[in-house]
C-alpha positions in Angstrom: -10.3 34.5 19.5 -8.8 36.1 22.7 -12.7 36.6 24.0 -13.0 32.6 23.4 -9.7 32.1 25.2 -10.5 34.1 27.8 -14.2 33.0 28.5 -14.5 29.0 27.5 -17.8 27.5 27.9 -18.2 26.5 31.4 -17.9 22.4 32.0 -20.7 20.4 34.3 -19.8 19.9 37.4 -20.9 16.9 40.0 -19.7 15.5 43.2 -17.7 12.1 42.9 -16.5 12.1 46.4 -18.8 11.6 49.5 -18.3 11.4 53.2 -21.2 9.7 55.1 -22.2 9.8 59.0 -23.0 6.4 60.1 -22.7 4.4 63.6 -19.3 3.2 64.1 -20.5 -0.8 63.6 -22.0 -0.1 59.9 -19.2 1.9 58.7 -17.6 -1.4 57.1 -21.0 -1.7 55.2 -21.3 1.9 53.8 -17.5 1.8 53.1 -18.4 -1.4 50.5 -21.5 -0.5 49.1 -22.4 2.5 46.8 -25.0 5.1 47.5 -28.4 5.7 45.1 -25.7 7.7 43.0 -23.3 5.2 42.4 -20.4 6.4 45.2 -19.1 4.8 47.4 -17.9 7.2 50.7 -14.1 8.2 51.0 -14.8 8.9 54.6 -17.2 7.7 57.5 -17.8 10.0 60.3 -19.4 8.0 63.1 -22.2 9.1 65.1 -20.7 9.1 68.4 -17.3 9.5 69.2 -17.1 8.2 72.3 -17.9 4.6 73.2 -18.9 5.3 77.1 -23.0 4.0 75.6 -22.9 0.0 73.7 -25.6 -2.4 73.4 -24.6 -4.0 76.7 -24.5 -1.1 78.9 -27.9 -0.1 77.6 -29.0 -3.8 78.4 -26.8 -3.9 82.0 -29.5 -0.9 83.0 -32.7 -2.6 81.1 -31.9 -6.2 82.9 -31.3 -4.3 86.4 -34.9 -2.1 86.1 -36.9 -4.9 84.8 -36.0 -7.2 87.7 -36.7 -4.8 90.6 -39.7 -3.9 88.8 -40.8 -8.3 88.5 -39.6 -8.3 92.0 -42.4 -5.8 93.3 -45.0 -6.6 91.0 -44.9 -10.8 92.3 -43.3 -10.0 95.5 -40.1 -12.4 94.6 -36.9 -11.6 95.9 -34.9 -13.7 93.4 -36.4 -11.5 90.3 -34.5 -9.0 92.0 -31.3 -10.8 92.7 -31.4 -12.3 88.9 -31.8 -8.9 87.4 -28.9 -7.5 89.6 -26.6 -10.4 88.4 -27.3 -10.4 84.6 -27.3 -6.4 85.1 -23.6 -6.7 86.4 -23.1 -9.3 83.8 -24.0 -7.1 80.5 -22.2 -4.0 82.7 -18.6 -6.4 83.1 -19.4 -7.1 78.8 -19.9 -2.7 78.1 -17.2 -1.8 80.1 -15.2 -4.5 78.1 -16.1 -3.1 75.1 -14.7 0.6 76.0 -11.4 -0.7 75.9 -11.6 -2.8 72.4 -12.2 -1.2 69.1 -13.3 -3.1 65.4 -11.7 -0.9 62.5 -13.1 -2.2 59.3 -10.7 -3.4 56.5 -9.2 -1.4 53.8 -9.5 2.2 56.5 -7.6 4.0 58.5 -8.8 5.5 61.7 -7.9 8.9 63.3 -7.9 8.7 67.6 -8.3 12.1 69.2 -8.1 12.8 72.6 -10.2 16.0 74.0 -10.6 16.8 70.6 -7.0 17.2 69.2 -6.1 14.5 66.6 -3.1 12.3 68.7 -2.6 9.2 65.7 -3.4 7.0 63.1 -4.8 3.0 63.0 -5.7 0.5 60.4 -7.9 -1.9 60.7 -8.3 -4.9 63.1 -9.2 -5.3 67.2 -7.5 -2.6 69.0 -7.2 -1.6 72.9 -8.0 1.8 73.6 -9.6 3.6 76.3 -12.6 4.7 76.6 -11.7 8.8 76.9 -9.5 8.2 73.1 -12.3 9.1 70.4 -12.5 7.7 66.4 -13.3 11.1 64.6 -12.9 9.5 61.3 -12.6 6.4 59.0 -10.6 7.1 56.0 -10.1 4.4 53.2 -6.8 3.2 51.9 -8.0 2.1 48.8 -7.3 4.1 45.1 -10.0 6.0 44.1 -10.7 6.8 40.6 -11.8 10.0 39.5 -13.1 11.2 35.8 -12.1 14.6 34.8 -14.1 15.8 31.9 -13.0 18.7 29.7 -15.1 20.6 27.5 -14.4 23.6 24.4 -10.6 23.5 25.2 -8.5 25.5 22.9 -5.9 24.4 20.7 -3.4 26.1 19.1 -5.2 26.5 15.7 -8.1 28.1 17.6 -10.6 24.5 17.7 -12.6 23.6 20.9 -11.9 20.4 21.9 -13.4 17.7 24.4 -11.4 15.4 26.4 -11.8 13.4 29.2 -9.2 11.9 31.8 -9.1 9.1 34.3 -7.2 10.0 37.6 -6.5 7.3 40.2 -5.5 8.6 43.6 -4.8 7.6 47.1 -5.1 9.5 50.2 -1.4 9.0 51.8 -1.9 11.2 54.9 -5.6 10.7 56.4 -5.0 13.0 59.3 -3.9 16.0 56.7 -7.0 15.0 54.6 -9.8 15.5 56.7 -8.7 18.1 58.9 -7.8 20.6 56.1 -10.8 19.9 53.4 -13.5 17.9 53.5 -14.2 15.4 50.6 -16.9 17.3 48.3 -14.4 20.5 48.6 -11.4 18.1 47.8 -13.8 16.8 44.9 -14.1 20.4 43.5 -10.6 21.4 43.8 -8.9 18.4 42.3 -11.4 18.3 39.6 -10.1 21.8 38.6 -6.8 21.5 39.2 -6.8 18.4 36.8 -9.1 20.4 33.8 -6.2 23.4 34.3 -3.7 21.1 33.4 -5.6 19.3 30.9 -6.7 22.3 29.5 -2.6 23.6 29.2 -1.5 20.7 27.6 -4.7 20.8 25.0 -3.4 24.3 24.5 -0.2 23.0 23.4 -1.0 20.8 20.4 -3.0 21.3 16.8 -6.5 19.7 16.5 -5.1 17.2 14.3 -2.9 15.6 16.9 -5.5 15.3 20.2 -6.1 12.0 19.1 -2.5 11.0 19.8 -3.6 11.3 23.4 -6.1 9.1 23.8 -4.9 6.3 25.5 -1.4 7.6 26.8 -0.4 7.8 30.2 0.1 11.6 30.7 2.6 11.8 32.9 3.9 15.1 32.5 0.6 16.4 34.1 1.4 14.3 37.4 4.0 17.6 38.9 1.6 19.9 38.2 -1.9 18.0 39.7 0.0 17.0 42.6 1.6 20.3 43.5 -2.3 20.8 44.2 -3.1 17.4 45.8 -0.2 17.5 47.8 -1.2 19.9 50.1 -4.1 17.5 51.6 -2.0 14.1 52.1 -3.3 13.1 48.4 -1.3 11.4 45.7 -2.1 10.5 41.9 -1.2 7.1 41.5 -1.8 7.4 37.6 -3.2 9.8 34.8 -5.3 8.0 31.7 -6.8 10.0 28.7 -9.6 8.0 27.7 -10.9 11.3 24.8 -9.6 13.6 23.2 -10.9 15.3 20.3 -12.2 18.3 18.2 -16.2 18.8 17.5 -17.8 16.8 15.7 -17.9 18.9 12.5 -14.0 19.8 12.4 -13.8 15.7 12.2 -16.0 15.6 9.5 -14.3 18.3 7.8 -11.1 16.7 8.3 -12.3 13.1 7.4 -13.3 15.0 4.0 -10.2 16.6 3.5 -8.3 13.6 3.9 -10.7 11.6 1.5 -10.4 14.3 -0.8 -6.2 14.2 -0.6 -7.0 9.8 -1.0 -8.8 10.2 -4.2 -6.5 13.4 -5.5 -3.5 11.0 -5.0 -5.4 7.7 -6.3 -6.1 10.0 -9.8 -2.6 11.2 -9.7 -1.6 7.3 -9.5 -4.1 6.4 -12.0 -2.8 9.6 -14.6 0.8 8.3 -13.9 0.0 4.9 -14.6 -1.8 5.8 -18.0 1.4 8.0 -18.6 3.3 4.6 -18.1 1.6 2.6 -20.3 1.4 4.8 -22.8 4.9 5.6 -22.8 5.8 1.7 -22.9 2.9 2.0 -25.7 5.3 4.5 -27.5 8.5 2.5 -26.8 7.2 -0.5 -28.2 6.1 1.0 -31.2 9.2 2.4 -32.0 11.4 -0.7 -30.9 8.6 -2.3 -33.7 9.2 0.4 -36.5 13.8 0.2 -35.6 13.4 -3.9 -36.2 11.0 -3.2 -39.1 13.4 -0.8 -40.3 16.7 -3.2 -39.4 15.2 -5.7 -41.2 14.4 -3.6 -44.2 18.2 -2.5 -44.0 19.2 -6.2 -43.7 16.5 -7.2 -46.8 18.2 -3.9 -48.7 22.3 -5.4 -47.9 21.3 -8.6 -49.4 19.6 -7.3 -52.7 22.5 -4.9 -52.9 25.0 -7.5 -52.2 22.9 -9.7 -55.0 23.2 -7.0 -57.4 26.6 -6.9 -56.9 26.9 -10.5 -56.9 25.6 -10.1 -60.4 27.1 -7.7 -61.6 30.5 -9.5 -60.9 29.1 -12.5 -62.7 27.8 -10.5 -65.8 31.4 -8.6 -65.6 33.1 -11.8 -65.3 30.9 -14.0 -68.2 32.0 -10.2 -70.3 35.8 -11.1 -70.0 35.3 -14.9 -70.4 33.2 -13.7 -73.9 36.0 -11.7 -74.5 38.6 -13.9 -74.0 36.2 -16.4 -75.7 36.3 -14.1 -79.3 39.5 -13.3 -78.7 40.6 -16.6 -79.3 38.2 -17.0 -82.0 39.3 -14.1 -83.2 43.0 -15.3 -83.1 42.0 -18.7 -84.4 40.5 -17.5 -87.5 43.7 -15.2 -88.1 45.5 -18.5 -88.1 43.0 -20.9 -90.3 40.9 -18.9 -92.8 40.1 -22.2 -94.5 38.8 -24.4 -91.8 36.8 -21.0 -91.2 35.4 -21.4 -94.6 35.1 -24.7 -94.4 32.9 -24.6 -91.3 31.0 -21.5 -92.7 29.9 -23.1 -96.0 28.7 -26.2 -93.3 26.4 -24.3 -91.3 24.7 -22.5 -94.7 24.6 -26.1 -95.9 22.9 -27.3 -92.7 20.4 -24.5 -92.4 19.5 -25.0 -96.0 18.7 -28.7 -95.2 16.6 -27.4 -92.2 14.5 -25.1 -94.1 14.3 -27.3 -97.5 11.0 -29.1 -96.2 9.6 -25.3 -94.8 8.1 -23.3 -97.5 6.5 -21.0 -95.2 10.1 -19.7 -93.9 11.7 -16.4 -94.9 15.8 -16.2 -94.0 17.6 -13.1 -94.5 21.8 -14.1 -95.3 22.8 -10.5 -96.4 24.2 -10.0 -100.0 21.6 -10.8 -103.3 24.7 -13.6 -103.6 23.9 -14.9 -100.7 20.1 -15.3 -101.4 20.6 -16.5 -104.8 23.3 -18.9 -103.7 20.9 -20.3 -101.1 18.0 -20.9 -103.7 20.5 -23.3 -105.7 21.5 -24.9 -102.8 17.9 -25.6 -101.8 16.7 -26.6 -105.1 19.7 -28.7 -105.3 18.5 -30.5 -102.4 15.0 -30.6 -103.0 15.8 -32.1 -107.1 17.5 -35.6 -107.7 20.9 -35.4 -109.3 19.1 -37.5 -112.4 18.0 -35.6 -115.9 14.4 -35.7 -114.8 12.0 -35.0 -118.4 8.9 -32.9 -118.3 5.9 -32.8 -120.9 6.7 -30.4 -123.3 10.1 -29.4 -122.4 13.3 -30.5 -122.5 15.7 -32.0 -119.9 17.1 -30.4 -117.3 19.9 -31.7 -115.2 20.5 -29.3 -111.7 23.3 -29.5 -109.5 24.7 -28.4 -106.8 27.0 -24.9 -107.6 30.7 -25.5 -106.5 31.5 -23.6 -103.2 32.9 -20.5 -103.6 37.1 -20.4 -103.6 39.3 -18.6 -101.9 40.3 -16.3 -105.0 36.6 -15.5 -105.2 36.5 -12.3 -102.6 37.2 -14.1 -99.2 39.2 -12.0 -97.5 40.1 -11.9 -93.9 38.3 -8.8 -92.4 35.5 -10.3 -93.7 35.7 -12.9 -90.9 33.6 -10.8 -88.4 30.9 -10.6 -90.6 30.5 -13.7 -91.4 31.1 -15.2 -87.9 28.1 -12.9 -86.9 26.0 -13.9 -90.5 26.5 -17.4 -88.8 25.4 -17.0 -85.5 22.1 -15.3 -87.3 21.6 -18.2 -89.1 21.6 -20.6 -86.0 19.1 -18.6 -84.2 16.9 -18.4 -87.7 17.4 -22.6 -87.2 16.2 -22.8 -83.7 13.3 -20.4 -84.4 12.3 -22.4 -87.2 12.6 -25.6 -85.4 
């Protein structure tokens, strides 16, 4: 890298700044129009310095030999004394224009005297004598200038290319032309403006010459005009128009930033997945915690129903309780009406089943049975003798119900309370 530091590749060179030699009378038409090149002259030089032969002195001595020559030739006197007057005519108009000088606009002009420089004059009509000489015309106007840099090094070792605009004006014509002339001054500022270039280039990474381009670089002003200086030049103003690496090393970069775009684009789109998968997750188990609260919620009320229940059942338990209980108590108290009622319902349930011969009722006892038997048959016979063929007459009746003194006893009442309730459900089933 130091052998590429040390020897860059060398930059094309070509002359932007011209002097011309011209007559002093065209100098405002070379100073306005450019050359075959495209440049237009910093400084004219005329021809001749001194202005001791014009047009009309010329003419003053053309007029005068043409009329003594008419004058022999015809033998008229009067050629001769025509010629003599326009002669001193044209000679009063040359000697006139010794003294009065036309310095073109937009130039200064540098007198000398005997050859050493004495001032400076701008343009217009100016008196000067004829000894006082024009050496040069030197224009006022700023003159731009295109630096162009090529295989600078940066600080990470890349060649670069830039190119930089420099406007100048020549501030002290005298010091101008008398210490460099203007294709030298076009070589030494174009150097001294690459050096600095070249320095600051040296100073930054590739990735940040594009940051340059269209600053005004005015930190390189001091160091191009310790240069310029020295010649009566000044930089108006210092433009990068270009600044960057070869073309490859942009490419390479342009595909390393791509590659970064679409590395961060995936890492947006995996994070985004991540997201909605996440809120996937969420939701599903916010679904499964209200499927779950509401089986909870479904699981309260059935508990709270079977509990519900359970109170009821406990609570129809102690009204049943209470219920035989007072049953209990009442038949304690009237054995009789017990009876009574008991011998009603066997009398009923006999009436139910007198017209079904199909049914079959358990009571208990062989007493029992027989005792319901009679009763049916008492029901089913008239109380009248009835007389059959063959046989004699027999009268049926109903058996007296059972007394007291015949084996009722109290603890007998739960059995026959329960031989009751039997017989209502064989009623209802026969029904």
């Amino acid at each position: 890298m130091a052998e590429e530091r040390a020897e860059p590749a060398p930059t094309p060179t070509y002359s932007q700044l011209t002097q011309r030699r011209v007559p002093l009378h065209e100098a405002a038409e070379v100073l306005s129009q450019p050359d075959a090149a495209g440049r237009i002259p910093i400084v004219v030089i005329p021809q001749r310095l001194y202005r001791f032969l014009n047009p009309a002195i010329i003419g003053a001595g053309a007029v005068l030999i043409a009329g003594l020559l008419l004058a022999t030739l015809f033998d008229a006197a009067f050629l001769t004394v025509l010629g003599i007057v326009l002669a001193a005519v044209l000679l009063v108009l040359g000697i006139i224009l010794w003294f009065f000088v036309q310095i073109p606009e937009g130039v200064n002009a540098l007198l000398a005297r005997s050859g050493r420089y004495q001032k400076t004059i701008g343009a217009g009509l100016h008196l000067l004598p004829p000894y006082i000489a024009i050496t040069h015309l030197v224009t006022r106007r700023e003159i731009p200038f295109d630096v162009p840099i090529v295989a600078a090094i940066t600080t990470d070792d890349v060649r670069a290319e830039a190119d930089m605009l420099v406007t100048f004006a020549i501030t002290e014509p005298e010091r101008f032309v008398h210490q460099i002339s203007a294709p030298d001054y076009d070589q030494v500022f174009q150097a001294a403006c690459q050096e600095a270039m070249r320095a600051m280039i040296r100073s930054l990474p590739a990735d940040k010459l594009s940051d340059l381009v269209g600053r005004h670089a005015e930190e390189l002003r001091a160091q191009i005009d310790e240069v310029v200086a020295t010649y009566g030049a000044a930089i108006r103003r210092i433009l990068i128009t270009h600044a960057q690496p070869p073309a490859e090393f942009v490419r390479t970069q342009e595909e390393r930033q791509l590659a970064i775009l679409l590395r961060s684009e995936q890492v947006e789109k995996q994070s985004l997945a991540q997201r909605r998968q996440a809120d996937a997750e969420d939701l599903a188990r916010q679904q499964m915690l209200a499927r779950a609260d509401r089986e909870r919620r479904a699981l309260e009320a059935q508990l709270e129903h079977i509990v519900t229940q359970r109170r009821i059942v406990e609570e129809e338990a102690t009204i049943e309780d209470e219920r035989l209980t007072r049953l209990e108590e009442r038949l304690r108290h009237h054995p009789l009406a017990a009876r009574w009622d008991w011998e009603r319902a066997q009398l009923e349930v006999a009436r139910a089943l007198a017209g079904n011969t199909r049914a079959i009722l358990q009571v208990g006892s062989a007493g029992e049975i027989a005792r319901a038997l009679v009763m049916r048959d008492g029901l089913l016979e008239p109380r009248e003798p009835v007389t059959s063929a063959g046989t004699d007459s027999v009268t049926r009746s109903i058996p007296p119900a059972p007394t007291w003194q015949e084996g009722l006893h109290l603890p007998d009442f739960p059995e026959l309370a329960h031989t009751v309730a039997h017989q209502d459900d064989a009623m209802r089933q026969a029904g």
